[in-house]
Every structure is written in C-alpha cells, then in structure tokens.
VEXDO-264766 format. One record per residue (C-alpha): residue in three letters; residue number from 1; x, y, z. Coordinates in steps of 0.05 Angstrom, whole numbers. Layout:
REM VEXDO-264766
+-----+-----+--------+--------+--------+
:  aa :   i :      u :      v :      w :
+-----+-----+--------+--------+--------+
: ALA : NUM :      X :      Y :      Z :
...
+-----+-----+--------+--------+--------+
This chain:
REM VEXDO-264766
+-----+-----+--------+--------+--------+
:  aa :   i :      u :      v :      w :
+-----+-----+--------+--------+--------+
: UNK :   1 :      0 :      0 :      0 :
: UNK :   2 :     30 :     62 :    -22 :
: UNK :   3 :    -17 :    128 :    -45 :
: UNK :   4 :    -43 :    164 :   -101 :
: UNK :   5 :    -22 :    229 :   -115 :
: UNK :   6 :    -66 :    278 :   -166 :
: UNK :   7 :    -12 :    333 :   -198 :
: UNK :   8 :    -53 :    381 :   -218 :
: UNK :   9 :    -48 :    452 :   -247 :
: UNK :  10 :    -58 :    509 :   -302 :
: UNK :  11 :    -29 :    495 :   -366 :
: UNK :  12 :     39 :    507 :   -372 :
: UNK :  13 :     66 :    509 :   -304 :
: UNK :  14 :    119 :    450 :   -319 :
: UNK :  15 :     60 :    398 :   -291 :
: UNK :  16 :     72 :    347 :   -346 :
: UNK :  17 :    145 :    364 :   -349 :
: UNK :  18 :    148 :    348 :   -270 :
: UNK :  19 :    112 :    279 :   -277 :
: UNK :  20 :    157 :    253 :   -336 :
: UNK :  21 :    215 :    266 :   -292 :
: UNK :  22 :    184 :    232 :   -226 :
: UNK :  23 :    158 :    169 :   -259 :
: UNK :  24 :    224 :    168 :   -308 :
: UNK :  25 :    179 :    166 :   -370 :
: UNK :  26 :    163 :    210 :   -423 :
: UNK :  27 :     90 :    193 :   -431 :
: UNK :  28 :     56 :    256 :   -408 :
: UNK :  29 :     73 :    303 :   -469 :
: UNK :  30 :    104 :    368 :   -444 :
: UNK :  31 :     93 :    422 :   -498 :
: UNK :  32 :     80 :    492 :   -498 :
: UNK :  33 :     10 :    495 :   -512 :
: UNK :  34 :    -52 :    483 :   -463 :
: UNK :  35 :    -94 :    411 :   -464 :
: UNK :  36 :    -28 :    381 :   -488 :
: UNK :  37 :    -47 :    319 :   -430 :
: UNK :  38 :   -113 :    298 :   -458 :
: UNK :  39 :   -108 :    235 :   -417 :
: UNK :  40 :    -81 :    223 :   -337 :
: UNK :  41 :    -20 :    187 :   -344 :
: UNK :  42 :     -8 :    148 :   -284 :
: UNK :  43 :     67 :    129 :   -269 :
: UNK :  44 :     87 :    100 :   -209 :
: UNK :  45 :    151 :     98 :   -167 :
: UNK :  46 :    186 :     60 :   -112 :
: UNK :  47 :    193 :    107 :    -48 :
: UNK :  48 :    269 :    118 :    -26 :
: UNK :  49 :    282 :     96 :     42 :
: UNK :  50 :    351 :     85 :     57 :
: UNK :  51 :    331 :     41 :    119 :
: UNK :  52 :    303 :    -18 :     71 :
: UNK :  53 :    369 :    -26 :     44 :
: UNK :  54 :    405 :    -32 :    109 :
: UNK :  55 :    357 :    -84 :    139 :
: UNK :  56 :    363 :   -127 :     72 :
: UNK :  57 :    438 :   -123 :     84 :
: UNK :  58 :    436 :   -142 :    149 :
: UNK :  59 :    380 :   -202 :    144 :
: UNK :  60 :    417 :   -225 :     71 :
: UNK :  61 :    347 :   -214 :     43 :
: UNK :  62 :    353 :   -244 :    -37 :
: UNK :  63 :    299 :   -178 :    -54 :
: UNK :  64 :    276 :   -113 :    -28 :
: UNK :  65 :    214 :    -86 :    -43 :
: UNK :  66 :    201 :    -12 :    -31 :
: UNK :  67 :    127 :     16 :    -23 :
: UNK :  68 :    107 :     60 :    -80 :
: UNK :  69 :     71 :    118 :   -102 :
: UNK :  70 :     25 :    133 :   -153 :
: UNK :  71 :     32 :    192 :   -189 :
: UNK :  72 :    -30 :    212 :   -239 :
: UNK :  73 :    -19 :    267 :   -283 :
: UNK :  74 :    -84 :    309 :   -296 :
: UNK :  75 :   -103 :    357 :   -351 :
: UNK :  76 :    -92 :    427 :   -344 :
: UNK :  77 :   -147 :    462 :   -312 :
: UNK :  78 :   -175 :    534 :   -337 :
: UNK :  79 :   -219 :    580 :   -298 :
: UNK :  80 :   -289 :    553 :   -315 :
: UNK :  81 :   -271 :    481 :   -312 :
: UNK :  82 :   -330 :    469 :   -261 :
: UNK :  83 :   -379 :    486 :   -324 :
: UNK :  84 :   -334 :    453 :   -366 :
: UNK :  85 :   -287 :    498 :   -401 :
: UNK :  86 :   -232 :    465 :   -431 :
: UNK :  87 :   -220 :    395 :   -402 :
: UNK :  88 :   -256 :    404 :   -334 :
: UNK :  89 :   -303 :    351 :   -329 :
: UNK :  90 :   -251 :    295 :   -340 :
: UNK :  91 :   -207 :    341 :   -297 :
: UNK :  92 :   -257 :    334 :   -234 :
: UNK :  93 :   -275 :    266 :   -246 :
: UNK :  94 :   -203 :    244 :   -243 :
: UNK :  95 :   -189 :    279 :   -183 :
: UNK :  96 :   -236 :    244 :   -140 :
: UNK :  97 :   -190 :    181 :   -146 :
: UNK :  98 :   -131 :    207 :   -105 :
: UNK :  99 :   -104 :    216 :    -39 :
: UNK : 100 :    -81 :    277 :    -44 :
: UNK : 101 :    -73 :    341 :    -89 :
: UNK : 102 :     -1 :    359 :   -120 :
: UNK : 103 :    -18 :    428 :   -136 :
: UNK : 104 :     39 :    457 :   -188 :
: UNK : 105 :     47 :    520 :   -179 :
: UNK : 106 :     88 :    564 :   -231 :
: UNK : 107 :    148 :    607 :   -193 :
: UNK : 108 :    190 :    621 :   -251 :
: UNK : 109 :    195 :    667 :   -311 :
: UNK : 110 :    207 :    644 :   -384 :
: UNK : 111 :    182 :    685 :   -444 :
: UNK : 112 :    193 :    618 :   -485 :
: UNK : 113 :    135 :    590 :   -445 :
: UNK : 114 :     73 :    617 :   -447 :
: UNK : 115 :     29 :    630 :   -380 :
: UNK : 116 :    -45 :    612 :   -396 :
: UNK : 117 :    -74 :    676 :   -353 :
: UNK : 118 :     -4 :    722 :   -389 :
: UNK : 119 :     26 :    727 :   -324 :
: UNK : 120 :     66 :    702 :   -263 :
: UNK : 121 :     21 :    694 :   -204 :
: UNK : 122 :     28 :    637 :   -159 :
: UNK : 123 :    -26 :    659 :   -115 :
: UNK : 124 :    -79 :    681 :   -163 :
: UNK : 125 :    -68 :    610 :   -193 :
: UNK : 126 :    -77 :    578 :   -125 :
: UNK : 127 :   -136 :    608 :   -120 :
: UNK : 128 :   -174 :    593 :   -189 :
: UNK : 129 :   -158 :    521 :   -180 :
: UNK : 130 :   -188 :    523 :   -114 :
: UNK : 131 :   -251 :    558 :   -139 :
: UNK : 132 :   -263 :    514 :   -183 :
: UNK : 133 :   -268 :    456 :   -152 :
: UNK : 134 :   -313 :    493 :    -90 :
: UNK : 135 :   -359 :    509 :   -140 :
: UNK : 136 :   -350 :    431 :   -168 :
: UNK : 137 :   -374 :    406 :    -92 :
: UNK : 138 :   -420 :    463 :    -86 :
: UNK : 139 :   -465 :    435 :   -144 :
: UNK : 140 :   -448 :    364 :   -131 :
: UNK : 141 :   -472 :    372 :    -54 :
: UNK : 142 :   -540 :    405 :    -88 :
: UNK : 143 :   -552 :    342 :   -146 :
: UNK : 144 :   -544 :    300 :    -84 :
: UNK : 145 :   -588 :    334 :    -31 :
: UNK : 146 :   -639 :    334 :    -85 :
: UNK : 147 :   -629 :    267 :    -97 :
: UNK : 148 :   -644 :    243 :    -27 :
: UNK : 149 :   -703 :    275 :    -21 :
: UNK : 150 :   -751 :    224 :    -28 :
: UNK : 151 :   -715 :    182 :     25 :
: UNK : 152 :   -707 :    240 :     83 :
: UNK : 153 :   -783 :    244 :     67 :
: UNK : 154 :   -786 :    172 :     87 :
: UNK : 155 :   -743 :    175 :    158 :
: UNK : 156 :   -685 :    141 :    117 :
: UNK : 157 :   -628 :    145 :    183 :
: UNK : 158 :   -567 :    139 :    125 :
: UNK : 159 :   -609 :    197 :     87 :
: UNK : 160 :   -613 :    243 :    141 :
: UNK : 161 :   -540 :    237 :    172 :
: UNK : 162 :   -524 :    250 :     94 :
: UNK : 163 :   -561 :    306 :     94 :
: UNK : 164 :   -524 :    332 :    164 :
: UNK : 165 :   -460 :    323 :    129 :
: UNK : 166 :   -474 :    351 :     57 :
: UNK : 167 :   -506 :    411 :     89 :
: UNK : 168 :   -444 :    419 :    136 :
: UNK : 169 :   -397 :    418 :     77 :
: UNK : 170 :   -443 :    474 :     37 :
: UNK : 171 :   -450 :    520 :     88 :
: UNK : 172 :   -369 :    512 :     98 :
: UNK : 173 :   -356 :    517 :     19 :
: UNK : 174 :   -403 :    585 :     21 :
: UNK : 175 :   -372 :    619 :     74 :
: UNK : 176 :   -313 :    611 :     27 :
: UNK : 177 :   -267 :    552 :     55 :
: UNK : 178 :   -245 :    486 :     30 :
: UNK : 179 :   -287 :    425 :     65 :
: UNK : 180 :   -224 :    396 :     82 :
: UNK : 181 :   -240 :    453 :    132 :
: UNK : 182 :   -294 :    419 :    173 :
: UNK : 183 :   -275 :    377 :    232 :
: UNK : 184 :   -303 :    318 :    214 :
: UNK : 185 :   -322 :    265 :    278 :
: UNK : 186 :   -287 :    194 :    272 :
: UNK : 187 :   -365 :    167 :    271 :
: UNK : 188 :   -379 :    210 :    215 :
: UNK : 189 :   -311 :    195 :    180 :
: UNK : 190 :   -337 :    133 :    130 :
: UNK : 191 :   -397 :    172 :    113 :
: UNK : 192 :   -359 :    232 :     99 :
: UNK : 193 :   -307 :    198 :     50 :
: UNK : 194 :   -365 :    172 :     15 :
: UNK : 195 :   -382 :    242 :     -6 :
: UNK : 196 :   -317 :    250 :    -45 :
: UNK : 197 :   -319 :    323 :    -46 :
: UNK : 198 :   -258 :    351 :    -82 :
: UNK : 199 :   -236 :    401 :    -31 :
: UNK : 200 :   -238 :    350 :     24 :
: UNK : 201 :   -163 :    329 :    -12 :
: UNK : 202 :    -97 :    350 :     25 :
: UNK : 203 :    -64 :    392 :    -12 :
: UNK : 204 :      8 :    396 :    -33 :
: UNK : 205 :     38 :    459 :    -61 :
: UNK : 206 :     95 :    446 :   -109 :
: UNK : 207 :    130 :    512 :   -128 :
: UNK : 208 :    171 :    499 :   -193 :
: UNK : 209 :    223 :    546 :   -196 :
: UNK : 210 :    285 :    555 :   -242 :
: UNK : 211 :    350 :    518 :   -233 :
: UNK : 212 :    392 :    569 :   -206 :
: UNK : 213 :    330 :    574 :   -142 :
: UNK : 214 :    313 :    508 :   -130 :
: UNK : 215 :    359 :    509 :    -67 :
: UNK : 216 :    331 :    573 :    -38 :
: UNK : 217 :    267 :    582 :    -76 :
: UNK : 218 :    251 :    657 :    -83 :
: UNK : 219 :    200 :    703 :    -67 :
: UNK : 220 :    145 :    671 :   -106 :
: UNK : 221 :    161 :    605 :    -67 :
: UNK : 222 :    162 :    648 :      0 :
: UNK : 223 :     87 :    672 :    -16 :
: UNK : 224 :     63 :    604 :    -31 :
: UNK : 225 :     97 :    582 :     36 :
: UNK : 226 :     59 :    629 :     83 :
: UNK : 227 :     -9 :    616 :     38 :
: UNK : 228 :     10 :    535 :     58 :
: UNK : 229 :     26 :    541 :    128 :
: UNK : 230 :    -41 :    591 :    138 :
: UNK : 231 :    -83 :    534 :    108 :
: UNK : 232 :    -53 :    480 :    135 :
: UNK : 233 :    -29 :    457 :     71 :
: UNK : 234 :     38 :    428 :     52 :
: UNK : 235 :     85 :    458 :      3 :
: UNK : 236 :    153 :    437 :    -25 :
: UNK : 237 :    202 :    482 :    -79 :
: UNK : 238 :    228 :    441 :   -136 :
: UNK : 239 :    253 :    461 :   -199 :
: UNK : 240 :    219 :    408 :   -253 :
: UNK : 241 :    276 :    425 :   -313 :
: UNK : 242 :    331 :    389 :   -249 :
: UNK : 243 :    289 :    330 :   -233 :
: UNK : 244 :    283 :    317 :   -318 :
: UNK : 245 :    356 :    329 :   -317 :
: UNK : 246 :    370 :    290 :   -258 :
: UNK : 247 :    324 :    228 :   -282 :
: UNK : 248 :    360 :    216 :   -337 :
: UNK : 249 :    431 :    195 :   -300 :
: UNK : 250 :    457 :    140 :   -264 :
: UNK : 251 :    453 :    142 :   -179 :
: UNK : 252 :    531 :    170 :   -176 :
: UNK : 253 :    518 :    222 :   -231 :
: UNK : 254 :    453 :    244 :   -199 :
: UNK : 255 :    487 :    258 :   -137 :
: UNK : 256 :    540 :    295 :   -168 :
: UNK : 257 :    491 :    339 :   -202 :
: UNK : 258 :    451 :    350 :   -148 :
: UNK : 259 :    520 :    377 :    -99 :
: UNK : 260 :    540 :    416 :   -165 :
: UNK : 261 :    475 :    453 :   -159 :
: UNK : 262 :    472 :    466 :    -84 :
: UNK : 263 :    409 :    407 :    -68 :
: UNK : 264 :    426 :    350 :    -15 :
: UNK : 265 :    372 :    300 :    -44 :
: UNK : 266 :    330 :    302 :   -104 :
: UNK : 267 :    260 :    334 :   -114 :
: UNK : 268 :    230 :    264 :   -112 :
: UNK : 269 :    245 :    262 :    -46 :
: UNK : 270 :    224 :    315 :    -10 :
: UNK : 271 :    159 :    305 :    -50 :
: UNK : 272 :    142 :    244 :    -21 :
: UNK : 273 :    169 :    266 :     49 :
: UNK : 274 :    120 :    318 :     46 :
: UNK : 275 :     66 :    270 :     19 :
: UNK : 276 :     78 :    219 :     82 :
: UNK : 277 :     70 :    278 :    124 :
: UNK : 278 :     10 :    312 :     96 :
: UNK : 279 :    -35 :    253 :     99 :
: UNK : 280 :      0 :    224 :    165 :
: UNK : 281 :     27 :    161 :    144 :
: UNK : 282 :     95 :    127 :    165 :
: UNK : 283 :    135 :     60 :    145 :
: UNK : 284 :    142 :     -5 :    175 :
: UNK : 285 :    178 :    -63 :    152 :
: UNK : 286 :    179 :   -149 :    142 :
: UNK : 287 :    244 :   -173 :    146 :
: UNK : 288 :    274 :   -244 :    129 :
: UNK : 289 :    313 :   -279 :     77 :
: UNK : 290 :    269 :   -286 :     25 :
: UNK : 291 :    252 :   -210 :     19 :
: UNK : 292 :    253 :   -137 :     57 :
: UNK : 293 :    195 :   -109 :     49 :
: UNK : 294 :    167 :    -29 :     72 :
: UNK : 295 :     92 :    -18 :     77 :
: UNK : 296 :     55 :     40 :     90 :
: UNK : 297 :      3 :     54 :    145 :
: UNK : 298 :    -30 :    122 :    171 :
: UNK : 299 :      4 :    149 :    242 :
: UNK : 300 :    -32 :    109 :    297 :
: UNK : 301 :    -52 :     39 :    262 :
: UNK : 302 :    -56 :    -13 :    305 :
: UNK : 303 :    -19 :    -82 :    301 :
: UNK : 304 :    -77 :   -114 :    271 :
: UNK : 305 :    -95 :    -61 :    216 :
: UNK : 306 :    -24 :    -56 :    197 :
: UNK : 307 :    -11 :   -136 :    185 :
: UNK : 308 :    -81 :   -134 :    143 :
: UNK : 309 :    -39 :    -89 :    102 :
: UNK : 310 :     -4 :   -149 :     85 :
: UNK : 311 :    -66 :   -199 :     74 :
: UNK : 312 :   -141 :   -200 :    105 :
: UNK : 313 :   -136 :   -262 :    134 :
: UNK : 314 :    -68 :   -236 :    177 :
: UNK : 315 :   -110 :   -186 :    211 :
: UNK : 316 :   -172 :   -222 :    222 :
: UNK : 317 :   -134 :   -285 :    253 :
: UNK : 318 :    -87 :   -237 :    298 :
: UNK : 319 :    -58 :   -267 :    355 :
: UNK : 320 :     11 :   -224 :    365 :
: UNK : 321 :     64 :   -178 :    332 :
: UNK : 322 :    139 :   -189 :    349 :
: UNK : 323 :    169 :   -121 :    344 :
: UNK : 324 :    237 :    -94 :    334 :
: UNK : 325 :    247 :    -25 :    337 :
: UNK : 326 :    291 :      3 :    273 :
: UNK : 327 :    352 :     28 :    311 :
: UNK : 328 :    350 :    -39 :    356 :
: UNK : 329 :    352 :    -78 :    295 :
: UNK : 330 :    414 :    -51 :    269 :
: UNK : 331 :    441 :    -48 :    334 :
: UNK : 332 :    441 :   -115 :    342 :
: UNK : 333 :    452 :   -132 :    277 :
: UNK : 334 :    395 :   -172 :    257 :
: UNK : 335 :    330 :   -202 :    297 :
: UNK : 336 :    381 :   -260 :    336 :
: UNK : 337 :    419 :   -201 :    370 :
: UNK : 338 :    361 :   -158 :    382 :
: UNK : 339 :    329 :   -218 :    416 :
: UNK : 340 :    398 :   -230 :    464 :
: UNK : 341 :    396 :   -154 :    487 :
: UNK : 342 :    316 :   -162 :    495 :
: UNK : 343 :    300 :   -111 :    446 :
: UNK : 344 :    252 :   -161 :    412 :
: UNK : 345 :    179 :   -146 :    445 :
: UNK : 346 :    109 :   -180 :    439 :
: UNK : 347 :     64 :   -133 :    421 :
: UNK : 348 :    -22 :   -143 :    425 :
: UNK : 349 :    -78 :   -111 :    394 :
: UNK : 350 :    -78 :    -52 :    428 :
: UNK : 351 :     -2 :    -27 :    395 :
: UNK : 352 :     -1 :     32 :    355 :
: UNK : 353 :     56 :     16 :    301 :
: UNK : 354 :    104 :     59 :    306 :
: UNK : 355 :    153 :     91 :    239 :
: UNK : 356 :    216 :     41 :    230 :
: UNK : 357 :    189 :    -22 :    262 :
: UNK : 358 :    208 :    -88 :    242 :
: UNK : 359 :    150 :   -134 :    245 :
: UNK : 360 :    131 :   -211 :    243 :
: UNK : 361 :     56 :   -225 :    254 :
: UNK : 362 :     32 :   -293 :    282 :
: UNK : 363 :    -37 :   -302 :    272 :
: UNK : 364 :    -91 :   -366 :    268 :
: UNK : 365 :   -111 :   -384 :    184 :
+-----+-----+--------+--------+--------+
C-alpha cells in the first residue's frame, strides 16, 4: 500500500514536465500549448528509504521491495472548468480518485513559455484552481441533496445523517473555505469519504522554480509558503527542468549533479516526504531472507490493521506482533541479536505501530 497522488495545475506550469521526470517516462507530453495531456498518465515509483536497504543487508534478504507511489498526471485546468471549459469535467472526475492534491504552482519566468492567464502569479493561480473545484462540490452537494429527497421524506437514518454532512460541507464551501475545513467526527468519517468532495483532498503545493532557485526558492516560493502554512497545507520548492535532468543519469551522476547545484537530495524526495506527512502516514517493515519489504500505514494503526496491510486473513486471525524497533535492529545486527539484548517485544492488539518497526505477525488461518 503506497498512495495516489493527483498533480494538478494550469497549463503550462511544468505539470507534465514534473511527472515525466518523477515516474522516469516521457508519456505525459510536455509542450507549450494548453490541453497538451488529454489523458491522466499514471506512473508510479518506488519510495526511497535508505533504511530498507540496510535491513536487507543485514537479514541477507535475496529482494527488497520498496512501497510505492502513484503519481496521476491530470489535464490542465482553466478557470471555468466546473462548467466545463476546456477539459474540466474529466479534470474533476479524475481527481476524486486520489489521496491527495499535488498542486503545481508556476514560480518562474520564461518568455519561451507561455502563461495561460499572461502572467506570473502563484497565488492568483492557487486560487482559481481552488474555486473551481468549490464550485465543483457546491453543485455536486445540491444534485445530491436533491437526490435524497424522497428518502429523508421517508425517515431514511443513512439519508438524514447524509443530509447533516452535505449541508455541513455547503455551508463551509459558502462561507468561502475548503471542506477539508470541517472537523469531521471519527463516527462521521466513512460517511464523509463517501461524499468524495474535491476540496476535502490534502493539498500539496509544489512551487517549480528555475534551476539556479531550486535550493533557496525565491519570493514567489516564499508567498506560496505562508499561503501553505495559513491553510494548513503542505508545500515543497522544486525546480521540474533538475528532476528531468536528474532522471536521466545513473545514482553517482545524480548525486554529483545535485551537490554541483547546491540540493542535498533530489525533488522526488522531498515530495514524497511531504506527501507521508501531509496525509499522516509512516513505514514499517517485514524482514527475512526471502525478501525486505516497507509498507505503508497512517500514524496510529494498530498491530492488527497494519498486518491486514499485508493480507485480510493476517489481521482477522491476529494473535501477536513481534516487534523490533529500527535502531534496535541494526544495533544488534539482525533479529538473533536484538532478541539477546531483549530488544525483541510481543506486542497485542492494542499497539499503535510505530515509523521504523520491524514486524513478524503470528496469527490463526
């Protein structure tokens, strides 16, 4: 289990030109004219984590398998997409299928590429993709509450706590904020998901700068920073032309590249750092000699959730996790020496998985 990220943004803000470089493909086709990705390209990519590596060292494992990500590259939005303009209905039916939002934002200057809106304005583009898809939920929210009328009529329970939530979400989306806004009760949570309103998505602010700022950023990135942190959002600076560069070279030459231009890890990276940490969700990993294996949970799964990560029947049959912390792991060098300085625990139902362990379920078939 891995996640699904939507990159989305105007035309021309190095959007397609980002996702060829993170999925090492060139099947999105970056060109200078809008619409140029009339169809989502998904790619998707195994997620960097040093620590695999060291435990399949350690354990002799004969493969490792990383979690991934899936990235799906969506068509250029225009202002008016909600009554579809340009490509907006496939636009906001794709983006009900991720996890999250990758929202490109455009923090560079090049007269060779033309801006959609004629200008620079990181913000003001911010802002029509979010206005777009509020008014998408706003008229989805009032098809659906028409929909259910008949059945509130009748005392349907799932009607009316529908009802609740929809008119919750519209009076939030009115008042001019994102529904991702609303506090949303862990009883109400399943119901709520159902909705599938677009602005209920994380968001991820990507500022694509030029080369020579992709260490720093600049003032455009700065902006886009204090617009994330007053939303809540996430944001990350990344200059799109490196990471095409960049995906095109060996590990060793990458790394060179990357200390020639000032950058201690590539854009990748930090993306999917940010990801994990926007939607809460940490690694833990299956260790042995067949394989090392990293799997992805949300912050505060419990043993039983996370090993039906694995397969069903692992969490419905639950009897126990063994549990090696990370660090203890390479301490001791492998799950014998962790055991001999008791670092190997026994951990029930009730254990909230923590980032790094090293896990072996037993359960009944």
């Amino acid at each position: 289990m891995g996640f699904r990220m939507g990159i989305v943004g105007l035309p021309n803000v190095g959007k397609s030109t980002l996702f060829n470089a993170l999925t090492k493909t060139a099947a999105a086709q970056a060109a200078n004219f809008p619409f140029c990705t009339i169809e989502p390209n998904v790619g998707e990519v195994a997620v960097p984590d040093p620590r695999l590596d060291r435990l399949a060292a350690i354990a002799g494992s004969r493969q490792i398998i990383p979690t991934r990500i899936t990235f799906v590259d969506i068509a250029g939005l225009v202002k008016g997409a909600s009554k579809g303009e340009g490509l907006g209905n496939q636009f906001l039916a794709n983006i009900r299928e991720v996890d999250a939002i990758a929202h490109v934002l455009r923090c560079f200057e090049d007269g060779d590429v033309t801006h959609v809106e004629g200008r620079v304005d990181p913000l003001s583009d911010a802002e029509v993709i979010e206005t777009e898809l509020m008014i998408a939920d706003m008229e989805s929210i009032e098809r659906r509450l028409a929909n259910i009328a008949r059945k509130l009529k009748g005392g349907d329970k799932e009607a009316v706590a529908q009802e609740r939530l929809l008119k919750q979400a519209l009076a939030a989306l009115e008042a001019g904020q994102p529904a991702l806004s609303i506090a949303v009760s862990e009883d109400d949570r399943k119901a709520w998901s159902m909705l599938q309103l677009l602005t209920a998505k994380p968001v991820l602010y990507v500022c694509n700068v030029a080369e020579s700022e992709a260490a720093a950023g600049n003032a455009w990135s700065d902006k886009v920073a204090h617009m994330a942190r007053a939303q809540g959002a996430g944001h990350v600076v990344i200059s799109a032309r490196i990471e095409e560069e960049i995906s095109q070279l060996d590990a060793e030459e990458q790394q060179m590249f990357l200390s020639e231009m000032g950058l201690d890890e590539a854009g990748l990276d930090r993306l999917i750092r940010a990801g994990y940490a926007l939607l809460g969700l940490q690694t833990y990993f299956t260790v042995g000699p067949k394989e090392a294996r990293a799997w992805t949970i949300g912050k505060g799964t419990l043993a039983p959730q996370a090993a039906g990560v694995i397969h069903g029947d692992f969490e419905k049959g639950f009897i126990r996790a063994e549990t090696i912390a990370y660090d203890d792991y390479i301490a001791g060098k492998g799950e014998a020496g962790a055991r001999e300085a008791g670092k190997l625990r026994v951990e029930g139902k009730t254990y909230e998985v923590r980032d790094g362990d090293v896990l072996h379920f037993l359960f009944n078939a």
